[in-house]
N, C-alpha and C positions, 0 to 999 in steps of 0.2 A: 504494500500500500504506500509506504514510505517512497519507495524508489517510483510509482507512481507519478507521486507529488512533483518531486523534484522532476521528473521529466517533462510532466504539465508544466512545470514553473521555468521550466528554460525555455519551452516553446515558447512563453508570454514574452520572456524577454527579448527573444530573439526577435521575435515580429515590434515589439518595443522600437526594438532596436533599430529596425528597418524603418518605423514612422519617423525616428529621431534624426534623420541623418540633417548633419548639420555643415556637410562641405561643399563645396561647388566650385566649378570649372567652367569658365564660361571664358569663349573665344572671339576675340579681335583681329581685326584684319591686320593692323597697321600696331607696330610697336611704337611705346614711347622713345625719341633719343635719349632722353635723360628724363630726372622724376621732381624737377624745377618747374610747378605750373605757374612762377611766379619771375619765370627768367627766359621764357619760348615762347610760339605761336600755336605749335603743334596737339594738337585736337585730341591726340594720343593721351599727354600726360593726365589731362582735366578727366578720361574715358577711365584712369585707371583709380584714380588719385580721388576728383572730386566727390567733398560730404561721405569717403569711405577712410582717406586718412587724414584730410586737409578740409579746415573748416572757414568760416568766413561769418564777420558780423550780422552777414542775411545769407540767407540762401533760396535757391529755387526750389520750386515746387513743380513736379511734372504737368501742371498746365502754365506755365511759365510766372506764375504769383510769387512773390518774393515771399517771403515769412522772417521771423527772429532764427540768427543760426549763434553765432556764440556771447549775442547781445541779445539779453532774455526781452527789453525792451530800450526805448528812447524816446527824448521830449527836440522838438523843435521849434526854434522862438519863432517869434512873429513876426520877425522879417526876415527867415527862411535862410539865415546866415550861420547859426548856430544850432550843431547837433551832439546831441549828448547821450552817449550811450553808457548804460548800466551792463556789466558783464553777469553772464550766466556764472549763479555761485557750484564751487568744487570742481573747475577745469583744470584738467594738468596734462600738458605734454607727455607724449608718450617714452619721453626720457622721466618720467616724474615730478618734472620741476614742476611748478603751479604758472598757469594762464595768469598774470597781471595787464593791466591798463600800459605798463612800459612797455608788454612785448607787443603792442598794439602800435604803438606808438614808433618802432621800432619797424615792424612792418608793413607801414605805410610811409615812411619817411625813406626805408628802403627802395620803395617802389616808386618812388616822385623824383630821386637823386638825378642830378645832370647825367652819372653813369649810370643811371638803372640799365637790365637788358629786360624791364616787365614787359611784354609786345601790347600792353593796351594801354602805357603811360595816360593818356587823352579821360580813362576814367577819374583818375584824379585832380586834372586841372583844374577845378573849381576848388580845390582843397587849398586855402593859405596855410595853416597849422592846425596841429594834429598835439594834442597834451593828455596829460596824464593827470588828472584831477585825483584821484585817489587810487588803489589800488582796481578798486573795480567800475573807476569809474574815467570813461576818454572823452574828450570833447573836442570835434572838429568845427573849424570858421571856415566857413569860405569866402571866397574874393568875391562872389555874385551867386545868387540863391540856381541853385541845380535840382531842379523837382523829378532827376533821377538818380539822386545820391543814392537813395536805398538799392533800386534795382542795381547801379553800376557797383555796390559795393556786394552783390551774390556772385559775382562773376568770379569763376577758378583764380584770373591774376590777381584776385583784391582779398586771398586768404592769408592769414593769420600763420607766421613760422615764427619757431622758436629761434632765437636771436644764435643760441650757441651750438645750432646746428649747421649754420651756414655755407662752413667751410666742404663737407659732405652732402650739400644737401639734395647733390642731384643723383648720387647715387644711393644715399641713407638718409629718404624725407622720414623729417620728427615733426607731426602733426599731432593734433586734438579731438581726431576722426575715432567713431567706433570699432577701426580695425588699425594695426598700425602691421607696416613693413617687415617682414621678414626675410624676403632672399628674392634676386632678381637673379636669375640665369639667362645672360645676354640671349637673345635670337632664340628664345623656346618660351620663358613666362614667366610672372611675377608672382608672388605668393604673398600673402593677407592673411594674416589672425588677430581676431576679437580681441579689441585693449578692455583689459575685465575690469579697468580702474575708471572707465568712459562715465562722464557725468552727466551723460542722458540715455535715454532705453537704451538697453543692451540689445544688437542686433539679435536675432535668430541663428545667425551662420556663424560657426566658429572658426571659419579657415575657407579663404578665397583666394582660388588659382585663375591667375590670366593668361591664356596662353594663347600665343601668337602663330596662326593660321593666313599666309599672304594669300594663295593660290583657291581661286574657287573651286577647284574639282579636288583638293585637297580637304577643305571645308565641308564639300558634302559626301565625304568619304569620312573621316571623323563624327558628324554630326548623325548618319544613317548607325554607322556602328556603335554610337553612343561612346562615345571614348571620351569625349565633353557633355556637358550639361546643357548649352545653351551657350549660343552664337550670336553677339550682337550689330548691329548694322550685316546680317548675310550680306554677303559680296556678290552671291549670285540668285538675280530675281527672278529669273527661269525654274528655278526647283524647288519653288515656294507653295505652289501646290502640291507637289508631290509629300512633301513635309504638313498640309494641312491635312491630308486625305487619310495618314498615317496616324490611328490613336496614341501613339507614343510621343506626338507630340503637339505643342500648341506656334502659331505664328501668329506673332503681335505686330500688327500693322499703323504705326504710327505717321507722325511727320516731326521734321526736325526745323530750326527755325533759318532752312536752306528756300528763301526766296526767290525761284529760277524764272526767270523773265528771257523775253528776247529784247535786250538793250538795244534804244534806238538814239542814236545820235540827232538831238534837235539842233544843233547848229549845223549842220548840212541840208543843202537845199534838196529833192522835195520835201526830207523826212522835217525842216523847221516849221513845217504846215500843223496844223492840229487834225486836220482832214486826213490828210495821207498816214496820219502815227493811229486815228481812229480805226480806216480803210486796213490797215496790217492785222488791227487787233479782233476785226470782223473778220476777215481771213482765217482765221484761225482755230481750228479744234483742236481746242489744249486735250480733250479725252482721247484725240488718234494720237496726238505725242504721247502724251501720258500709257496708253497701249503699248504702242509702236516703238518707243524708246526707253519705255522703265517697265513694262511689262506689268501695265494694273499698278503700279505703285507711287502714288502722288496723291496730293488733294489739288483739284480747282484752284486757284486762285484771282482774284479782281484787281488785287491792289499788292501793295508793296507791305504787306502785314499776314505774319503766320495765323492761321488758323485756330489753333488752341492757344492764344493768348487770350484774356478775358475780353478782352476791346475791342476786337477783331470785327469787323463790319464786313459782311455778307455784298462784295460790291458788282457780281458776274453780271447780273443783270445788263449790266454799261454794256458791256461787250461780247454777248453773244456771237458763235459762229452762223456767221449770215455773209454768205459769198456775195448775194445782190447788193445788199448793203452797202457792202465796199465798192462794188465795181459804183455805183453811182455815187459815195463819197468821191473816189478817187477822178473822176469825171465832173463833179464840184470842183474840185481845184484844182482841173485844167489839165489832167494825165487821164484823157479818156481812154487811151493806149497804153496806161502801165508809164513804168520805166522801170529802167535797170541800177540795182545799187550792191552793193558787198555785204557780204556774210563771212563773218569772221569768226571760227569757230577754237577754242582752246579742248587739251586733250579730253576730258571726260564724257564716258558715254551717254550722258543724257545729253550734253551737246554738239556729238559728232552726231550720234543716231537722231538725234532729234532738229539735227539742223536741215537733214536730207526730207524727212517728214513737213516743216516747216518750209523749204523751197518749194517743195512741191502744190503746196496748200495757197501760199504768195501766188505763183506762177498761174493756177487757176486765173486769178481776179487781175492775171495782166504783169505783175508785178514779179521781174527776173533776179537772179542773184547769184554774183559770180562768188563761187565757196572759196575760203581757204582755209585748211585747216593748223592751224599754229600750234607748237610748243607751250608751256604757261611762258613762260621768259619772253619767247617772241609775243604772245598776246598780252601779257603786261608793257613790252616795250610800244608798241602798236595802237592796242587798243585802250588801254586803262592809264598809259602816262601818254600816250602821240597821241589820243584820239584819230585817229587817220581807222576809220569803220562808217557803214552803213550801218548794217545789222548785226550784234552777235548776241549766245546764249551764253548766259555764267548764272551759276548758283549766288546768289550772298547769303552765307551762313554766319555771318553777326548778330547777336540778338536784339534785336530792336532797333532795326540799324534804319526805320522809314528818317532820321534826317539826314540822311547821305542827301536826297531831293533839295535841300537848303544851302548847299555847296553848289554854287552856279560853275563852278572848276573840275568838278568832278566830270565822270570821263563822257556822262549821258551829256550834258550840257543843259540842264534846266536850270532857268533861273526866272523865277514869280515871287515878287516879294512879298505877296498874300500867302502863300506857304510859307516863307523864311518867317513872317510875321508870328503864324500860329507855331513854329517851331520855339523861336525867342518866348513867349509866352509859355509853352510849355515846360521849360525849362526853369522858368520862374515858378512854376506851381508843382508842388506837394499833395493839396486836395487831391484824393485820391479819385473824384467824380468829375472833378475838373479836367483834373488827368483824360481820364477815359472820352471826356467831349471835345477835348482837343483833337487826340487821337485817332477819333472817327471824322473829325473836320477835315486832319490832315489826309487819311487816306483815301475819302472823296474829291479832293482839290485832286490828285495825282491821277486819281483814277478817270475823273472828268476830263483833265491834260493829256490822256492819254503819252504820258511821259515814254512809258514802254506798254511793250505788249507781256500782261503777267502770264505765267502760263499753270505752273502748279508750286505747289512747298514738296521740298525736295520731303521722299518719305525714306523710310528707316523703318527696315523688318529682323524682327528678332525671331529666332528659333530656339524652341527651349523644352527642352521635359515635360510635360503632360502637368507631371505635379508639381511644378515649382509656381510661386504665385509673389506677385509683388516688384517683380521687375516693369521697368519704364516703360509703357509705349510706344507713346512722345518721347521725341528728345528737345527740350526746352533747351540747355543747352548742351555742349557733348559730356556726358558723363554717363558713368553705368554707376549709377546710386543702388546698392546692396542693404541700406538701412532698413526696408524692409522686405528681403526675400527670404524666402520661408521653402523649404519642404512641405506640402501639404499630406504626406503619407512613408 
């Protein structure tokens, strides 16, 4: 009877054991160079690092909301100059030290420095000084009121390092994150365990492997035999059904805040017309690109603003695909026959493949386009610092990036001082409802200028185990947040 027991009672725990599991391996395309989200550009580090070892005064929330991150809260005076943050009490490096107002202070003053290498310095400019009011208490002034301090302080470059890990820090980051560093094996993966001493929910998972996957048919050769857990940003959107169709696992079809337009140069003639940038964006079925060149995976877009941000304004309506439309715009102002202009296309495939779909679409309603396809280097020399382009396609994957349209220098060439207006404005406001009425002000001005033609938000499919839950969508900004994923069995 005894021996019974004890065998019923292993069997409990072994299946115990199996509900419990608490590690995961989850694969990236692109490694980090180094593990400095506060010293690169690369989209890698913030993918391994962000709100898992490295924290920040705010942080994002997967519909792009900011929330309190290692600043429980803060007051803001009334002329939008002075911000005061109280720190979350019991923070401590995962060297042990304690989270103080100094090291705040410390790493912000790092990242404003004549030699910083932070690649978003521009978040800070509004910052005059940064002090240390008390241990847990920092207060920043600014030169002129920024009513997106809080958002520009969630971002990977505006996190919190501990001062005396500097010298190491791009190969041994000491953050304040629920997991902290344990071992990087260059060109294979990074490993992640639970800091047990973290002074907010204790994640679920005790131990996170990243490992680095370049080659698509390498990725779906791993991810069928289940050798990883879950593949984020899949690299190949051809075998996305075949992985839905498969009860072993689930695909999470999100978007990331990858704005893909087909940029149109208003300072060339006929594209300076409002008529002919209209006549392009009626041309155009963003769902056969969306098909055709990402295979099902994008959202619609109207305007120059991700879709799951709160503010986001529903603008397609303007620009339905209506080929007659165009042809008698484009016959309004005076090219009853079309013309011919360039299409400058840079490497990535929703731009090569979707520039051929998009000549072809043009060409319908008249409108020819001689291709080239560029290097990034050639089309940043070219397009983005020569302007010397017609047409081209580029993702912008900066978050919240609609006042680029307020730079009349930037490479599109729009300049309306009724938009730069509502932009200055909103930079002055903090109201968070204000906010939001600006922002839908703004991205109807753009959308009505027909500035470009928007096409979809770049999307981001995750493949992952059946039972894993709590993993991101959306990518608000690039990070794989593990704070809460779980085993569900």
């Amino acid at each position: 009877m005894t021996r019974h027991l004890t065998l019923a009672a292993l069997l409990l725990s072994g299946t115990a054991a199996m509900a419990q599991q608490t590690d995961l391996t989850i694969a990236l395309q692109l490694e980090p160079p180094h593990l400095d989200p506060t010293s690169a550009a690369a989209g890698a580090i913030d993918q391994v690092l962000y709100s898992n070892v490295f924290e920040g005064l705010t942080r994002f929330t997967e519909t792009g909301a900011v929330e309190p991150g290692l600043a429980s809260d803060w007051e803001i005076s009334e002329d939008g100059l002075t911000y005061t943050f109280t720190l979350q009490d019991g923070v401590t490096f995962h060297d042990g030290t304690d989270l103080t107002a100094e090291d705040v202070v410390f790493s912000f003053e790092r990242a404003m420095a004549e030699d910083s290498q932070n690649a978003q310095k521009v978040l800070f400019e509004n910052i005059d000084t940064v002090e240390a009011v008390d241990p847990q208490t920092v207060r920043l002034t600014l030169s002129q009121p920024d009513g997106s301090l809080l958002f520009n302080l969630a971002w990977g470059d505006a996190v919190i390092v501990a001062p005396e890990s500097i010298d190491t820090i791009k190969s041994d980051p000491v953050g304040t994150g629920p997991f902290q560093f344990d071992e990087w094996i260059q060109g294979d993966r990074i490993t992640l365990e639970r800091y047990e001493d973290y002074w907010g929910e204790a994640p679920a998972l005790t131990e996170a492997t990243f490992q680095f996957i370049s080659d698509p048919t390498a990725a779906f050769a791993a991810m069928m035999a289940q050798d990883i857990d879950a593949f984020y940003s899949y690299p190949a959107p051809e075998n996305l059904p075949q992985f839905a169709a498969d009860p072993r696992f689930q695909v999470l079809e999100g978007s990331t805040e990858g704005e893909t337009i087909l940029g149109i140069n208003n300072q060339q003639k006929p594209l300076n017309d409002v008529r002919v940038r209209q006549a392009i964006a009626h041309a155009i079925d963003r769902q056969a690109v969306i098909n055709g060149a990402m295979f099902g995976q994008g959202t619609p877009i109207g305007t120059h603003f991700a879709p799951h941000h709160p503010d986001y304004v529903d603008l397609l309506e303007l620009s339905p695909h209506d080929p007659e439309r165009a042809r008698e715009l484009l016959a309004e102002a005076g090219y009853p026959d079309g013309f011919t202009t360039t299409l400058k296309l840079p490497p990535p495939s929703y731009a090569r493949r979707g520039g051929e779909i998009i000549a072809s679409q043009l060409r319908e309603v008249g409108i020819e386009t001689e291709i080239t396809n560029l290097e990034w280097a050639q089309w940043l020399e070219e397009v983005f610092r020569g302007r010397d382009f017609g047409l081209t396609i580029v993702s912008h994957t900066e978050p919240m990036d609609i006042n680029i349209y307020a730079r009349p220098d930037y490479y599109f060439g729009y300049d309306n001082p009724a938009f730069q207006d509502v932009m200055e404005r909103l930079g002055a406001t903090a109201d968070p409802d204000e906010r939001g009425n600006l922002l839908a002000e703004a991205q109807r001005i753009i959308a009505e200028d027909y500035v470009n033609a928007y096409l979809f938000q770049l999307g981001v499919a995750t493949v992952a185990d059946a039972r894993i839950e709590g993993l991101w969508t959306n990518a608000p900004t690039q990070a794989v947040d593990l704070t809460d994923v779980r085993w569900t069995e």
